[in-house]
C-alpha positions in Angstrom: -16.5 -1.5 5.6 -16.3 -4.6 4.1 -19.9 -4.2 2.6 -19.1 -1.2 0.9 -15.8 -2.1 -0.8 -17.8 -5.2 -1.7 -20.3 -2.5 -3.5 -17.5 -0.6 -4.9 -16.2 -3.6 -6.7 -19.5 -4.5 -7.8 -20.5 -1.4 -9.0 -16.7 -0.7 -10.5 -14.8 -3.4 -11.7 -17.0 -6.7 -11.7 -18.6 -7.6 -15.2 -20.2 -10.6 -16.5 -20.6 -11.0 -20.1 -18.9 -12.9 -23.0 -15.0 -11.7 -22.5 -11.2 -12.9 -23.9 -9.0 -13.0 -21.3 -5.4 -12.3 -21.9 -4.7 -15.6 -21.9 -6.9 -16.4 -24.7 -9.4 -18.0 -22.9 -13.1 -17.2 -22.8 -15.0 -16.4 -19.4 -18.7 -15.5 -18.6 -17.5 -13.1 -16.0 -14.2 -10.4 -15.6 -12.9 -8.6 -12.3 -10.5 -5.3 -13.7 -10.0 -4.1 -9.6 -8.1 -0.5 -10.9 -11.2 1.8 -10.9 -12.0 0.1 -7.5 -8.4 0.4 -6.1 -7.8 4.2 -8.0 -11.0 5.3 -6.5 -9.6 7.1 -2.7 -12.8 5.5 -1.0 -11.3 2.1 -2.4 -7.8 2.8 -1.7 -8.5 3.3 2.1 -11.1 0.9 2.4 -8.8 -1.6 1.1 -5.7 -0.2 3.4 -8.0 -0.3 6.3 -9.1 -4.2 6.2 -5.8 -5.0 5.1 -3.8 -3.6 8.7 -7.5 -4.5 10.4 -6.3 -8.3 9.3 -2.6 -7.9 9.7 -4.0 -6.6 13.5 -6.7 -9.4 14.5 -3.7 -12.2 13.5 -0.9 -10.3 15.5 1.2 -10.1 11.9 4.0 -7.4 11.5 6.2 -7.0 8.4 8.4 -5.0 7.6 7.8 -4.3 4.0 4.7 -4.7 1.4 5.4 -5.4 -2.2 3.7 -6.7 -5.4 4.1 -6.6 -9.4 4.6 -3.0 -10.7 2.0 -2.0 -12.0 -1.0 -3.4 -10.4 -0.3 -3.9 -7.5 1.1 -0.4 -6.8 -2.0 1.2 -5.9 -2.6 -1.5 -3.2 0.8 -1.2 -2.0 0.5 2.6 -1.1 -2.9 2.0 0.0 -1.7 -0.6 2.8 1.5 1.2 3.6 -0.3 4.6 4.2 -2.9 3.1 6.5 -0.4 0.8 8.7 1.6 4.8 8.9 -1.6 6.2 9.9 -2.1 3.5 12.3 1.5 3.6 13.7 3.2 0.8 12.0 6.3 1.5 9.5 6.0 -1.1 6.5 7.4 1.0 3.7 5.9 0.3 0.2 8.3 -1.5 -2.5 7.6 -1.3 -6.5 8.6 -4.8 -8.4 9.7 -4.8 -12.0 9.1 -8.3 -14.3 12.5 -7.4 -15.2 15.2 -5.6 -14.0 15.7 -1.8 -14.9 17.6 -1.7 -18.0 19.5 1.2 -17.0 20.9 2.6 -14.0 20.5 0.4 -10.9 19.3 -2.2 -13.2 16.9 -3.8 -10.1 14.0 -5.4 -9.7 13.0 -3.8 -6.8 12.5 -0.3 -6.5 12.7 1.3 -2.7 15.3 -1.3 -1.3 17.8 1.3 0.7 14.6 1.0 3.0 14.5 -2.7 4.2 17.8 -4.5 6.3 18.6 -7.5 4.8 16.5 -10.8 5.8 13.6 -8.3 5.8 9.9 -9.9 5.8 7.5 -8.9 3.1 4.3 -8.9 2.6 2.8 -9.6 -1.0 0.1 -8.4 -2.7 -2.4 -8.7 -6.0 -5.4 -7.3 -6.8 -6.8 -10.9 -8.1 -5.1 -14.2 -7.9 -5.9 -17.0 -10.3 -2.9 -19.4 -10.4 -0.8 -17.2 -8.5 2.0 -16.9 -10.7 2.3 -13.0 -10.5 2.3 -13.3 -5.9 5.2 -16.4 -6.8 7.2 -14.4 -9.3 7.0 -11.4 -6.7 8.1 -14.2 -4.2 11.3 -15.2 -6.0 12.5 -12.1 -7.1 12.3 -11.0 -3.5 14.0 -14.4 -2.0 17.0 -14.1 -4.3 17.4 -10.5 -3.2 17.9 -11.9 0.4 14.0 -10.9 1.6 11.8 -13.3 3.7 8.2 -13.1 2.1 5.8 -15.3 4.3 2.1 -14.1 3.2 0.3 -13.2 0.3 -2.5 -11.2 0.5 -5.4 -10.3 -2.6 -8.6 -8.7 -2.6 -9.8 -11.4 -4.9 -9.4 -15.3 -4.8 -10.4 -16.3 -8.0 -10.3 -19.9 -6.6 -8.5 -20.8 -9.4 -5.7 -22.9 -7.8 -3.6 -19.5 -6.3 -4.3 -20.6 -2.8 -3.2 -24.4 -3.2 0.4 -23.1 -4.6 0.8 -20.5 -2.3 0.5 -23.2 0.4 2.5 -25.9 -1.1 5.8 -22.8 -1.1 4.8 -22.6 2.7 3.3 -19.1 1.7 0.0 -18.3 4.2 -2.7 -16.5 2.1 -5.6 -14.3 3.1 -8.3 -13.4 0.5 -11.1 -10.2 1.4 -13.4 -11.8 -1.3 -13.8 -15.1 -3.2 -15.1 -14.9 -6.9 -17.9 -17.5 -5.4 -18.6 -14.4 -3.1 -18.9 -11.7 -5.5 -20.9 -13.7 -7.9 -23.5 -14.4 -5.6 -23.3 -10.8 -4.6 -24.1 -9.4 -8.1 -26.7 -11.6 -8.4 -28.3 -10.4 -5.3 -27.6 -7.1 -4.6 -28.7 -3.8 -6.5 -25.4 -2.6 -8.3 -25.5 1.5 -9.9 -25.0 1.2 -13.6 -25.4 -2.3 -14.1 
């Protein structure tokens, strides 16, 4: 399973060329995961090795959340699987900001966790990790206990190193050093 998400990504969402990132900065190389994690092969793949590795490490928790908007599809994907496997870690959507109107939250699906509940977080990529650590803080200061982080790509970028210096563990399915040796090996459709 792993070999053929690893595919999917390379065929779908992995690019090397002259790009502008929207930081400003320039980069050989660009990873966009949604037509990977949109794609329903993709989506259960990804589900599938995520509970496979919550299983092997005897993890439970009882919610999954990430940063509306990408990491939504990775959120259903993870929370449909662990159903389908027998394990109820309901999905959670979290705004930047809080809702402008009505409940005015940052986190959408709350009436389904008890207070003190622990949360998984996920990104499609991490770089610095600023996106998993905003998701982090947003959930402490709403009374959660997030202890893991968990991305389909490590851009080993620095991500990992400030994850561990919050006390976060964090579990990557593929390094950037991994896919770029991939692409450079591997025959990838469309490329």
């Amino acid at each position: 399973m792993r070999e053929r998400l690893l595919a999917l990504i390379l065929g779908r969402s992995y690019r090397e060329g002259d790009f502008t990132l929207s930081s400003g900065q320039k980069s050989r190389f660009y990873i966009d995961l949604k037509p990977t994690i949109l794609h329903p092969e993709g989506a259960q793949s990804l589900g599938r090795m995520a509970v496979d590795w919550m299983t092997r490490e005897g993890l439970s928790f009882e919610g999954v959340g990430g940063l509306t908007l990408g990491a939504d599809p990775i959120v259903m994907a993870i929370s449909l699987v662990a159903w389908e496997s027998g394990i109820t870690m309901p999905a959670t959507m979290i705004r930047k900001e809080p809702k402008k109107h009505g409940t005015s939250r940052f986190i959408e699906g709350v009436e389904n966790f008890n207070p003190g509940a622990s949360f998984l977080v996920v990104e499609d990529v991490v770089t610095t990790g600023a996106s998993a650590i905003k998701v982090v803080e947003i959930l402490e200061s709403e009374g959660f206990k997030p202890t893991h982080v968990f991305t389909i790509v490590d851009r080993e970028a620095g991500g990992r190193e400030q994850f561990e210096k919050m006390g976060l563990r964090f579990h990557s399915l593929f390094t950037l050093t991994e896919l770029q040796d991939a692409y450079r090996t591997l025959q990838v459709p469309g490329r």
